[in-house]
N, C-alpha and C positions, 0 to 999 in steps of 0.2 A: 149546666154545661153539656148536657145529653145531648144539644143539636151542634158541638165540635166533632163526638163518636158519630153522628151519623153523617157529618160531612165527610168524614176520615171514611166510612163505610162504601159512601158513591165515590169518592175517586179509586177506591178500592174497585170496586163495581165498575167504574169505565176503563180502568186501567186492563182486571181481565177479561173484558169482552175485547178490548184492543188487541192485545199480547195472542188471544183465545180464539180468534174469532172462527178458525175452522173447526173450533169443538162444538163450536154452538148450533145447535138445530131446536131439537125439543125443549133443551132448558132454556132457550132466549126468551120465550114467552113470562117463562116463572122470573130469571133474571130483570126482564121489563116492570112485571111488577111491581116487584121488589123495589127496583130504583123508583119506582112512581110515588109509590106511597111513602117511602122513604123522605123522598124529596118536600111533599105537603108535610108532612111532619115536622122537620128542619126547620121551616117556615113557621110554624106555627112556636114553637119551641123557639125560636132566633129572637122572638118578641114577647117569650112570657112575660108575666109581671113579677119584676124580682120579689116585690111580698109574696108570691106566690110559696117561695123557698122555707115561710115557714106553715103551708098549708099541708096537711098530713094527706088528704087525700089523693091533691098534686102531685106529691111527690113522689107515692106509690104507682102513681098513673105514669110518672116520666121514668122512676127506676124499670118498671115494667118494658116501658119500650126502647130503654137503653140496652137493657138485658138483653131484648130480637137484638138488638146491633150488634152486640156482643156476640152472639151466638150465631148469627152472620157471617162475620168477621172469622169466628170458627172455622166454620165451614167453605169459606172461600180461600183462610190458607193452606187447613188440611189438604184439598185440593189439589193443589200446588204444590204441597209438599210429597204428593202422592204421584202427582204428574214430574216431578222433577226425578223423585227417587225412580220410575221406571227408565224414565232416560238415561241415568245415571245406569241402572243395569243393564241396558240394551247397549249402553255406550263399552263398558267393558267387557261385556260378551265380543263384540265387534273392532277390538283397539286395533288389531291391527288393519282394519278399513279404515284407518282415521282420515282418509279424504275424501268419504262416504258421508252426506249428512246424518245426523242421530236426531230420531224422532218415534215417538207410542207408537206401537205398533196399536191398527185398527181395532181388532178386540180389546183392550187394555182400555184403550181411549175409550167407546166405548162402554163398559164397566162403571170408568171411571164419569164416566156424563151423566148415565141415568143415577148414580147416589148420589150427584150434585143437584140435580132435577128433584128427586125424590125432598132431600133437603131443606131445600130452599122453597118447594112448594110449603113444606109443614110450618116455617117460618113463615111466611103468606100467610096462614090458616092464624096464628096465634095471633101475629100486629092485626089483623081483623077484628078477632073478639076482642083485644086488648082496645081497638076504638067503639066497638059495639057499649064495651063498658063504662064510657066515657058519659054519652046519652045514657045509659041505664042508672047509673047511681048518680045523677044530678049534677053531672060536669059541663051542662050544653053551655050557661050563663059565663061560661069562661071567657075576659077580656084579651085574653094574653096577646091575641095576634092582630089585636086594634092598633095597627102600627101609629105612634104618634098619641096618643089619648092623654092628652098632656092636661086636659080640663080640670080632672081633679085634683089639680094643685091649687085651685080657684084662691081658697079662703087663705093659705097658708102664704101665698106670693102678695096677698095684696096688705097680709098682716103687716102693721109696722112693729111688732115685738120680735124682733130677733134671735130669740133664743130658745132652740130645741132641745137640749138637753142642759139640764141646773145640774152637772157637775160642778162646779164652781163658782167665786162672786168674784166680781172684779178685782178688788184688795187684794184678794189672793195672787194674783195671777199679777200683780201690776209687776212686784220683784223681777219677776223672770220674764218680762218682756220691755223694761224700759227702758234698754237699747233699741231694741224693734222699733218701738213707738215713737220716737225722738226721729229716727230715719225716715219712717213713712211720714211723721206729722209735719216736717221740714220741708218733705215732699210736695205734700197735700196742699203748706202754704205758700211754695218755692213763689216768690215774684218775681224771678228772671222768665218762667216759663206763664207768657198775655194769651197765649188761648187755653180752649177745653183740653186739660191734660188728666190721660187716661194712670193710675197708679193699680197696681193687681200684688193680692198677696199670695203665694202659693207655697204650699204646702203639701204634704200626706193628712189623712184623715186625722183626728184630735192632736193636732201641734198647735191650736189654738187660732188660727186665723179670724174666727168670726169674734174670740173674747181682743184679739189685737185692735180689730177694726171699729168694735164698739167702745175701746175706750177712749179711742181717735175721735168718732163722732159723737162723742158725749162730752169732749173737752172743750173747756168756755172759750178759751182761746178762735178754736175751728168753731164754735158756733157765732163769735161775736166775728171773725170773719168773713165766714159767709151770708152776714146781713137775718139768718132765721130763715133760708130757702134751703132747707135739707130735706132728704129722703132716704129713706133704708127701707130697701125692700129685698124679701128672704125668697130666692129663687127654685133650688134644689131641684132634682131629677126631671120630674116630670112640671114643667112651664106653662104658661098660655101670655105670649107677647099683650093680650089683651088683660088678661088682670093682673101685670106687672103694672103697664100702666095705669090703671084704676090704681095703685098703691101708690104709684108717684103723686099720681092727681090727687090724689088725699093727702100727702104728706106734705106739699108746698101749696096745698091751698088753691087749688083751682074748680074752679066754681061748674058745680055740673048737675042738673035737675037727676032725680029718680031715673024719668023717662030715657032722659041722654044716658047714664048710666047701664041701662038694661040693652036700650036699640044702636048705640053708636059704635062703630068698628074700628076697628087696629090703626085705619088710617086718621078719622075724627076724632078720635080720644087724643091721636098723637099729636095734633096740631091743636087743640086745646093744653095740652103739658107743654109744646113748643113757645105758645104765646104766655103760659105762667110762669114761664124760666128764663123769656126772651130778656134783656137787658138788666139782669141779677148776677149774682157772683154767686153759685151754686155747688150743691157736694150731696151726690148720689150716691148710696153706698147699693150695690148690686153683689150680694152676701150667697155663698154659695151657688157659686156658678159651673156648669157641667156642660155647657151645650154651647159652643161659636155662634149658633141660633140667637142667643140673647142676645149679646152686641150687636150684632149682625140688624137685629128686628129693630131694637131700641135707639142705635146711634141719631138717626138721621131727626129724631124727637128730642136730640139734647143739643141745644142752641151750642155751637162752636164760635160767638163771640170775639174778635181778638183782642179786646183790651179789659175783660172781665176777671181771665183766672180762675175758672170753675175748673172744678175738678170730679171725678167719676172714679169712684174706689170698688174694688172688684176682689172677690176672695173666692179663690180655685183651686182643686185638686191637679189642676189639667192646666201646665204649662203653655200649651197650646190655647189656651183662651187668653192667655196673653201675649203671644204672639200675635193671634189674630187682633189684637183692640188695638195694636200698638201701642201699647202700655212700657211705661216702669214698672220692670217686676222688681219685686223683693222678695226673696224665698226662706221660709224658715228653716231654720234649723232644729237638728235635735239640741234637748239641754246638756251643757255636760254635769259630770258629777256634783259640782258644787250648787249650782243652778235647780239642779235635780230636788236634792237633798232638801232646799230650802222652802222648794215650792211643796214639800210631803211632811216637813214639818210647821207649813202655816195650814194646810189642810188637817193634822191630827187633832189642832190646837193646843193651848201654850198645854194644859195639863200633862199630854202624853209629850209635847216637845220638851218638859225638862224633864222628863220619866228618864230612871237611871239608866231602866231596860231597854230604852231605844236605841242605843247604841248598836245593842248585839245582832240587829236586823236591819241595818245599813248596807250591807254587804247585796244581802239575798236581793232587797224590793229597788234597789239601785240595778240590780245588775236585769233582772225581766223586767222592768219599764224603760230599760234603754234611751233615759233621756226624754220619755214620749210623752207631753204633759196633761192628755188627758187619763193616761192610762196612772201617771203617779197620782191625779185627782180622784178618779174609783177609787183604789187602794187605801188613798189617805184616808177617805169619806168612810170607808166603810171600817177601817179601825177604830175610827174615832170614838165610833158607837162601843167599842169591846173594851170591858175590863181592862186596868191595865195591869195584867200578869203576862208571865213569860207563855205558860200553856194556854191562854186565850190568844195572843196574836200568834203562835207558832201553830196554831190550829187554821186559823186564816191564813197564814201564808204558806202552808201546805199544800191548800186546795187554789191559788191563785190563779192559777190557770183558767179554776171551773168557774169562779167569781167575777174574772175578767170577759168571761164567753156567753154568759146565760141571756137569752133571749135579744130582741132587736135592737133596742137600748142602752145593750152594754157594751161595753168597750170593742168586743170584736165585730159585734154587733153594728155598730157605727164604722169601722172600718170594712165589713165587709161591701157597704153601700158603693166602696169604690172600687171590687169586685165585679159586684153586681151589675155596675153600670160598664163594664168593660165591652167591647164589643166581641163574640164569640168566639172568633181565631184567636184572641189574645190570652182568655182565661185559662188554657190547658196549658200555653208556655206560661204564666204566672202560678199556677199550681206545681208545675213542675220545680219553678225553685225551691220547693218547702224540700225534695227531696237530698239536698244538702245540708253538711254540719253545722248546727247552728256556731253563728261569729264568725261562718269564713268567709273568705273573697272566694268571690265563685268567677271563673277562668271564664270570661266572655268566649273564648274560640271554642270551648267545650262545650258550656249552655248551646251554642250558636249547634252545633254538630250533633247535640242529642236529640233536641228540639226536631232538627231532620231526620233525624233514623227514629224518632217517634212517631213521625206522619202529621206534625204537629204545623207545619210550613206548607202551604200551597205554592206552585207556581204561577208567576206574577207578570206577565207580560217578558220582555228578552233578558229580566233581572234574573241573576242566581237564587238558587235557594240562602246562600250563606247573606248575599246583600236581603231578600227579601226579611230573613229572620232580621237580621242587624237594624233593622226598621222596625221591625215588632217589638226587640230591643228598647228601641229608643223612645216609642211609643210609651211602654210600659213605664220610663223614667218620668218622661215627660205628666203622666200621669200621678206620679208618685208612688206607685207601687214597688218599686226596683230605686235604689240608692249606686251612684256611679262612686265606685272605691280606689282606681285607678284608671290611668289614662295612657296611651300610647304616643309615640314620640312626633307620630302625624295628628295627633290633634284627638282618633277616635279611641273607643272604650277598650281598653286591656282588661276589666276587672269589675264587678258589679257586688253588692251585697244585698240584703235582705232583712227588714229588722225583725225582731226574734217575732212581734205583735204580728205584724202580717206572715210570719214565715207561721206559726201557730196557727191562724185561719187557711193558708193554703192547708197545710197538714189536715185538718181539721177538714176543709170542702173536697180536699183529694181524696178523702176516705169515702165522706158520704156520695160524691159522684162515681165512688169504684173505680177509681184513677189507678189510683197506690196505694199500699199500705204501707208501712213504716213503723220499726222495730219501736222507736220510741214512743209512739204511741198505743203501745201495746203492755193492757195491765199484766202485774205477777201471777203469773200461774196459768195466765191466756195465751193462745197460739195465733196463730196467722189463719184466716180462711185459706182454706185448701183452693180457693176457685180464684183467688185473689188471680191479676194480671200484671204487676207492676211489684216487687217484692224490693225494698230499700233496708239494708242493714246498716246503721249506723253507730251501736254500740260494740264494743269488742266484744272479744266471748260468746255475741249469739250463737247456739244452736240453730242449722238450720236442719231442718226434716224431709227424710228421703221424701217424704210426702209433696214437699212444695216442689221438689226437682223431678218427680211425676207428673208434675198439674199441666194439665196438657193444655190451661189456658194461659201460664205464665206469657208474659212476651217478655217482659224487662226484667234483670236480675242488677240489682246494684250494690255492691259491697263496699262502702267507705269505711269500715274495719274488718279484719282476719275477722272467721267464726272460730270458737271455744277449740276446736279438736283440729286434724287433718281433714275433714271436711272438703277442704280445695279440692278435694280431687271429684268434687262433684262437676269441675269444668271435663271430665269425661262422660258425663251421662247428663248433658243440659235437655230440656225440655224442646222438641222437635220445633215450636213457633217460636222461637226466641227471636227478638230483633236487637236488644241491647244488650251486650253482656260488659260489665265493667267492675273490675277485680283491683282492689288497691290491698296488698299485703301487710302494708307496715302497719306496725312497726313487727310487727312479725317477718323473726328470719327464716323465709322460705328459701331451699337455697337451691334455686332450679326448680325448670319447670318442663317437661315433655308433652306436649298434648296429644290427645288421643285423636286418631286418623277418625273419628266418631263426629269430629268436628264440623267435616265437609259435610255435613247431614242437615246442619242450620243453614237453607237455602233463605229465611229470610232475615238472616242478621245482617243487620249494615253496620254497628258499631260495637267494636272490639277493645278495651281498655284490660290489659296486664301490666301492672304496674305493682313495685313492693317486692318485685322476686330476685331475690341476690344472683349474682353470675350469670344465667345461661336461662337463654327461652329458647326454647325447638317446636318451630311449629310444620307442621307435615303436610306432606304433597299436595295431600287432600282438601287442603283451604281452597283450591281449586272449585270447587264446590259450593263458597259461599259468594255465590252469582250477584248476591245484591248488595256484598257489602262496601260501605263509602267510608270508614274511617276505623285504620289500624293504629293504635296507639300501643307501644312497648317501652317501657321507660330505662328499665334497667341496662348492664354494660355489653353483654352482649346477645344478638337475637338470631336467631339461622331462622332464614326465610327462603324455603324453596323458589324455585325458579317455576312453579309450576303459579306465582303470584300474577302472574302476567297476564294469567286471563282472565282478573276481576276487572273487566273494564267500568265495570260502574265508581272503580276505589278515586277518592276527591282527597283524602288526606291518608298518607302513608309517614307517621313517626315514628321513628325507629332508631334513634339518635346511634347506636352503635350496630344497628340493623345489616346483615350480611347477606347479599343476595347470591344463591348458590350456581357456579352454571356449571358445576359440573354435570352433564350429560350423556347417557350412554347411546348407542346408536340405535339402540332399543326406542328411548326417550323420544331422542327426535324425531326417531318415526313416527311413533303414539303423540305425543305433545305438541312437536314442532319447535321452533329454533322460540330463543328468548325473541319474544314480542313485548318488549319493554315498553317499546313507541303507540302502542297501540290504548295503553291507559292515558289515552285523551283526556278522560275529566278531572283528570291532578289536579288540586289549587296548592297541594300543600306536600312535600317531598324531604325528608331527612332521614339519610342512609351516608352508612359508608360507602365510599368509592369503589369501582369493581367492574367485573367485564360487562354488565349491563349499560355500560357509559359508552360500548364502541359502535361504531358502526350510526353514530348522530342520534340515537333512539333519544335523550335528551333535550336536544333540539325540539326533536316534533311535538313537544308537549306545549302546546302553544296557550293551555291554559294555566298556565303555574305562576303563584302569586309569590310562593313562599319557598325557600331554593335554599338548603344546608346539606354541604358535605365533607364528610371528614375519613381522615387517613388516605388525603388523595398521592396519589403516584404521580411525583414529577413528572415522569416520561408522559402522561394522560393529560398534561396541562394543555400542548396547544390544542388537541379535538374537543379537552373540556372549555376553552374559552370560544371556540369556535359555537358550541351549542349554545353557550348563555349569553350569545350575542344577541341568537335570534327569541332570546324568553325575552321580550318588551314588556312585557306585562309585571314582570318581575316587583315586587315592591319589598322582597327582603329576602336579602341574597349574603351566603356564609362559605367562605370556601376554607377549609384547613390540610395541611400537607400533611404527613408521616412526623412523626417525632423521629429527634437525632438523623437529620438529613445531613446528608456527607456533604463534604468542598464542594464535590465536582455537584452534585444536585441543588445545592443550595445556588449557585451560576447557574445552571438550567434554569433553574425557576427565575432568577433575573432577568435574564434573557429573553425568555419567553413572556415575561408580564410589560416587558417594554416592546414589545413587537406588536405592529399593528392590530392584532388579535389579541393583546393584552387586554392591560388595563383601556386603552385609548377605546376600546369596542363600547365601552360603557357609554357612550352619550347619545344611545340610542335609547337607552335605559330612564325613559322617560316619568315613572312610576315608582322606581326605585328611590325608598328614603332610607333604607336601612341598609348598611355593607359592614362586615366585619371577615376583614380577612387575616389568614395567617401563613401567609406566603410571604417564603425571601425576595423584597426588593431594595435593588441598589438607589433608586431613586426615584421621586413623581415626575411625570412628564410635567414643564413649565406651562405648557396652551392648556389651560382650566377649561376649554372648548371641550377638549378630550373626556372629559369629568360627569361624573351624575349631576344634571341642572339640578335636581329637588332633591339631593342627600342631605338628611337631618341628622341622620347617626353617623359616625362613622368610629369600630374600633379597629385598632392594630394588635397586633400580637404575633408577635416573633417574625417579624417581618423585615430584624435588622438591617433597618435603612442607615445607608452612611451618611446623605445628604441632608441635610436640616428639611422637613418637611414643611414646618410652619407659615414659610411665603409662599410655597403653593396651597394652601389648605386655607389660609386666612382669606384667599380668593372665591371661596365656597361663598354664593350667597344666600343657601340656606342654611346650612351646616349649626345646628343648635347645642348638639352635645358630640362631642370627642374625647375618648377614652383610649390612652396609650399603654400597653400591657408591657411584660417581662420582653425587654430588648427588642423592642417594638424599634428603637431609634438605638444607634451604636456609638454617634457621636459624641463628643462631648461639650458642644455650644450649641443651645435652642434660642431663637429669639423671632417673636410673634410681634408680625411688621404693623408698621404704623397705618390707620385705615383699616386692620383687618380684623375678621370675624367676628363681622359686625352687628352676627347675631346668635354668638354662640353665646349658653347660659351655662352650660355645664363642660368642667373642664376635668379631668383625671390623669395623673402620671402615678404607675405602680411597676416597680422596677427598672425603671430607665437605669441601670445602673453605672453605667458610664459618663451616665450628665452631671456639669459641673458648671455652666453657668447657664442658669435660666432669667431672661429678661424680656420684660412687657413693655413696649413701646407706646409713646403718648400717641391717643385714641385708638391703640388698640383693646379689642375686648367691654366695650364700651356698656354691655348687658351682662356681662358675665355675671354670675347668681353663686356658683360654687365652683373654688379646686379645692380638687386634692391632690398630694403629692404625699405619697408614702413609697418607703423602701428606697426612695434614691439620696442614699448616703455618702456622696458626693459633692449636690448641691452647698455651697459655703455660704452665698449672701442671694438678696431679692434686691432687681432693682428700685427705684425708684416709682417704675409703673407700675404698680404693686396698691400702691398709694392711691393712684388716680381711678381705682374702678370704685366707682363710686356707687355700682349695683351691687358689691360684691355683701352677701348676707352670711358665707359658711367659710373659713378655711380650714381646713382638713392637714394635720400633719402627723406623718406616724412613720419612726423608724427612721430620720435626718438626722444631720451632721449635727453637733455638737454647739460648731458656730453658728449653723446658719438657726439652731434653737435660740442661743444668746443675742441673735440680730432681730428674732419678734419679741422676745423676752421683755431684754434690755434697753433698745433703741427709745432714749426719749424723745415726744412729741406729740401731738392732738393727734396726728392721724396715726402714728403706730398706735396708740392708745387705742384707736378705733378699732383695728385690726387685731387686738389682742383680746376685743370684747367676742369676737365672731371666730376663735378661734380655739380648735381640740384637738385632741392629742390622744384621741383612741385609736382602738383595733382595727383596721377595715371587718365589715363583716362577712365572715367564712360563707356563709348561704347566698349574701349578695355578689362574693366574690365569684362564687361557682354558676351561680345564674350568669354573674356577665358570660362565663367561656363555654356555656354549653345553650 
């Protein structure tokens, strides 16, 4: 991964020659270098040979010149942080010139040129001898950057034995895949589908694909099927289209002298396999596939017949290779516990599977193989051999980690090949997920925003950086590296995980690439390198040492638990290169937080996370100072945010969910500062503050790149200028407005008033992108023209919006509207009824305090997909009608805190179809965490 640091190093490199370019005289020559040689490096590095990874001498040679990068990288922020900090004193010497530009003065500048010069030349001098060394100790024969050298896969692609690693024998393994197999095999003979039909099994590394596919094409069945014209041939990394086919042509029989062997080419081999397959019913298995190259080369050599029925079976880590075959995919799954269990006790064998003592380490080797079934096969395999005492297996599963990781061949070993084959941008954003708690959902919008203020995302033609990541994202899935844990209500990723086996090898290659370090992997009685760059805390209690908050190489500090002591207060004395700083308190009650004006000093932190601290965050003037940073994250209730925020125009996401923006200003200020320039933070995607004078004067409006739009404790009086602004955010695609609590008579009519006037609600149907809206403003009624309305709303909640009028026949008109969720007197009346023909695609339904309703009824063919309601706390409701009966998608009802009768009408009502309804139906709590996520 050393050529992602030195891509991260050149755009470093073009960035300050750009920003720089009047500093530059004598150093551009050493700076030129630098990128030069830099660049042949990358190159040569973009194409090592992953065996290389366990070559010792290799690896010394690439740590050596990651180090220059690093040490680079050094030197070009100090820099910068030395070039900032004098404008920063020249600028306050001079405030009251504040419409004077501020800039180094010439000596300074200067100074500060030739120690950059001086530098950067001594860096030049070392990547020199460090390639001098390359030729001296016997590195010239290195393949690495023979782009393509796919030949030496020769013997392995035209094997027909399939199988590289004897973890396992078939019997074993049939258990826990003979649902799989029944799917694909059904597949594989389907006779409704007369031509070549392409099937792909895809997976993560050891989930078994290649034992699923072999026990397919070894079943009598598919061989008395396919007449005896089969082929399996083992692909894997490095290919050569030419002695794939030489394997085909051996394995269906086609007839090919020595000579034609040695001297015929990709095209003549192919047209000999074309005429040994022509009018047969054939089943290619093409076993470990990595490259779109293989279909791509192979297709046009396997006869597509239409009334044969061959079939071409395909097993990949990389979704995307079946996308490209147009294939059937079928994707494995992990096993779950029961599955788990039984495929580790047909590996221990019967001896240890009736051992009394096996029980008491069910827990441990279920819970770190997560299902993964080549990782339960090591484990089993290698108990098998051990005594069966409590102190001989509790000695082996101590060390499982180490047993699971040792050399090529073993388990992490075999998964790291899909690492390895990653292409370069990718691997430092898949390493980086190891730095999260193992088992959680990791917040795709936060991955997405670290990954950026990592330096991790290039720019991608007129794509954003957050679409460009969201791609690398999905790359990674598709891959199987990254598992999708939740989804969002448009379709894309809310939520990602990581299984513990690959979250262990990232951990594991983040260290030895000098990525990150990380607390859990750090033995008793061991400390952290002091030089480390990336410092991740994850257990509570750490100690951290004034020493690491010295290390003047830190850039990233991450705290997903409190440290042992007060220690927080090391966020006054952070480390001068900081880019990432991110603080989660809990569960530790910190209660408040002051930060230190010391702060404005981190010129190059872009992402700031305080989160865990009870009451009150104050953050000072001086953040004015943190020029590059792109995402302020504050979680807790309340946050004071000077006005002095205004001039990070680089900031992309500002959350701040009860965030206060100050305007008071003295005349002092304005002079020095200048009037709030709210509007001028153009790169917004993502905005959640409380309401406030920052809202007048349109500054809102001009944000014309805002995706994400929440505000709360707004001022009725501020409703029409604030509806007027969110007319013009089109871009808009999730939008939250919330009033003041305990709004009087007279404002609660205001806000009616005003959400029915043309500049209301009616403005939204401009709001082409918007699928989420959650408001909580008083209104009397929806406008009936659904013209007026968001075309593409999927979400939509209410809350406290005491409508008097039945909202349901206008809403049932929504044609995308999927989920609607009605809060505490969201409606005031007391007849609902959801017209007939209407929402006709809503799945999810929610009523939680309506407490005025008293008869709810579903009309025939409304709700026709409906998936779940709920209805809790409206105690009121007496009976259901009829249409109740007729949703025949209906899979959950939810009921908590109803009348008495209307309990006795699902109870008691006999019939087949209440019966049905009483299978699908509970009578728990809503839950307190789900509840509070809905309203914040």
């Amino acid at each position: 991964m050393a050529e992602s640091s030195i891509s991260f190093l050149l755009v470093k490199l073009d960035a300050l020659v750009s920003q720089q370019a009047s500093l530059f005289g004598v150093v551009e020559g050493q700076v030129r270098q630098l990128r030069n040689e830099l660049e042949w490096i990358r190159q040569f590095l973009e194409y090592a040979d992953a065996e290389r990874r366990y070559d010792k001498m290799f690896k010394l040679w690439v740590n050596q010149i990651r180090d220059a990068a690093y040490d680079a990288e050094d030197v070009i922020d100090e820099f910068v942080v030395k070039l900032e900090r004098k404008r920063q004193q020249r600028f306050n010497n001079l405030k009251f010139l504040n419409f004077l530009p501020v800039c180094v003065g010439l000596p300074d500048k200067l100074l500060l040129v030739n120690e950059l010069n001086e530098r950067i030349s001594g860096i030049n001098i070392t990547l020199e001898k460090i390639l001098i060394n390359k030729g001296r100790y016997g590195m010239e024969d290195l393949r690495a950057y023979e782009a393509g050298s796919s030949s030496s896969s020769a013997s392995t692609a035209s094997s027909s034995e399939p199988w590289r690693y004897s973890y396992t024998t078939h019997d074993q393994m049939a258990a826990a895949w003979r649902e799989k197999r029944e799917w694909v095999h059904s597949t594989v003979e389907e006779s409704n589908i007369v031509k070549r039909g392409v099937v792909a099994i895809v997976g993560m590394g050891g989930l078994g694909k290649t034992t699923l596919a072999k026990k397919i094409y070894d079943d009598t069945d598919v061989q008395r099927h396919f007449d005896g014209s089969r082929a399996w041939v083992s692909v894997s990394q490095e290919f050569s289209i030419r002695e794939l086919l030489l394997g085909i042509a051996h394995c269906v029989g086609t007839t090919l002298t020595e000579e034609q062997k040695l001297t015929f080419g990709n095209d003549e081999l192919g047209q000999e396999v074309y005429k040994s397959l022509q009018g047969k019913r054939y089943l290619i298995v093409l076993d470990d596939v990595w490259n779109t190259d293989v279909w791509r080369g192979l297709s046009s050599y396997l006869p597509a017949e239409s009334n044969k029925r061959s079939r071409v079976l395909i097993t990949t880590r990389n979704e995307q290779i079946s996308v490209d075959a147009r294939s059937d995919c079928y994707k494995l799954q992990l096993l779950d516990e029961a599955k788990s269990w039984e495929l580790f006790r047909n590996k221990v064998g019967s001896a240890a599977a009736t051992w009394a003592g096996l029980e008491e380490f069910r827990e441990g080797i279920v819970a770190k193989c997560k299902g993964l079934p080549l990782a339960i096969v090591v484990l089993g395999g290698l108990l098998s051999l051990k005594d069966l005492t409590l102190d001989s297996w509790r000695k082996v599963l101590k060390s499982m980690d180490w047993h699971l990781s040792q050399g090529p061949h073993s388990c992490l070993g075999i998964l790291a090949l899909s690492y390895n084959n990653l292409p370069s941008y990718l691997k430092p954003c898949f390493l980086y997920c190891g730095v999260f708690l193992e088992d959680s959902e990791i917040k795709v919008s936060k991955l997405i925003r670290l990954w950026i203020a990592e330096g991790f995302v290039q720019k991608r033609g007129k794509e954003t950086l957050e679409e460009t990541a969201e791609d690398y994202l999905s790359e990674l899935i598709q891959r199987s590296m990254i598992q999708v844990a939740d989804t969002r209500v448009d379709g894309r990723m809310k939520s990602c995980r990581i299984h513990d086996l690959l979250r262990d090898l990232a951990i594991s290659e983040g260290k030895e690439e000098k990525l990150y370090e990380i607390d859990e992997n750090i033995d008793d009685g061991n400390m952290f390198s002091t030089s480390v760059r990336r410092l991740i805390i994850n257990i509570q209690h750490q100690i951290i040492s004034p020493s690491h908050l010295q290390n003047s190489n830190l850039r990233s500090l991450i705290l997903n638990r409190p440290p042992i002591d007060d220690s927080w207060a090391f966020l006054q004395k952070c480390p001068k290169l900081l880019r990432v700083l991110h603080v989660d308190m809990m569960p530790r009650a910190i209660y408040g937080l002051k930060l230190s004006r010391k702060i404005g000093q981190l010129v190059h932190l872009k992402y700031l996370c305080l989160s865990g601290f009870h009451l009150s965050i104050v953050l000072p003037p001086s953040i004015e100072g943190l020029v590059n940073l792109q995402t302020l994250y504050c979680s807790r209730r309340f946050i004071y945010i000077p006005h002095t925020i205004c001039k990070l125009q680089k900031m992309r996401h500002l959350t701040c969910r009860d965030g206060w923006i100050s305007s008071r200003q003295s005349m002092r200020e304005r002079w020095v500062y200048g009037h709030l320039d709210f509007h001028k933070m153009t790169n917004l995607q993502t905005l959640y503050l409380r309401s406030g004078d920052w809202l007048k004067d349109d500054n809102l409006g001009k944000l014309a790149n805002l995706k994400q739009l929440k505000l709360r404790h707004i001022d009725p009086r501020s409703l029409e200028g604030l509806f007027q602004s969110v007319s013009q955010l089109t871009g808009l695609q999730d939008l939250k407005l919330m009033t003041t609590e305990n709004l009087s008579v007279e404002e609660v009519e205001f806000c009616r008033t005003k959400l029915l006037s043309p500049i209301g609600l009616k403005s939204f149907s401009r709001h082409k992108c918007l699928c989420k809206l959650f408001l909580a403003v008083p209104i009397r009624g929806l406008p009936a023209e659904t013209t007026h309305y968001l075309p593409n709303l999927i979400q939509l909640k209410l809350y406290h919006t005491r409508l008097e009028e039945d909202p349901m026949p206008v809403l049932g008109r929504l044609p995308n509207l999927r989920i609607l969720i009605l809060f505490w007197d969201s409606y005031v009346g007391e007849k609902m009824k959801c017209p007939q023909g209407g929402f006709l695609v809503l799945e999810f339904l929610q009523m939680l305090q309506v407490r005025q309703l008293q008869d709810f009824s579903i009309e025939e063919t409304s709700m026709p997909n409906l998936k779940t309601l709920k209805i809790e706390f409206c105690d009121k409701i007496t009976r259901f009608s009829d249409g109740l009966l007729r949703l025949e998608n209906l899979q959950r009802l939810n009921l908590y805190a109803i009348s008495q009768e209307l309990m006795h009408v699902v109870s008691d009502t006999p019939g087949e179809d209440w019966n049905k309804i009483r299978l699908i139906t509970s009578y728990t709590l809503p839950s307190p965490k789900n509840f509070v996520r809905n309203l914040i």
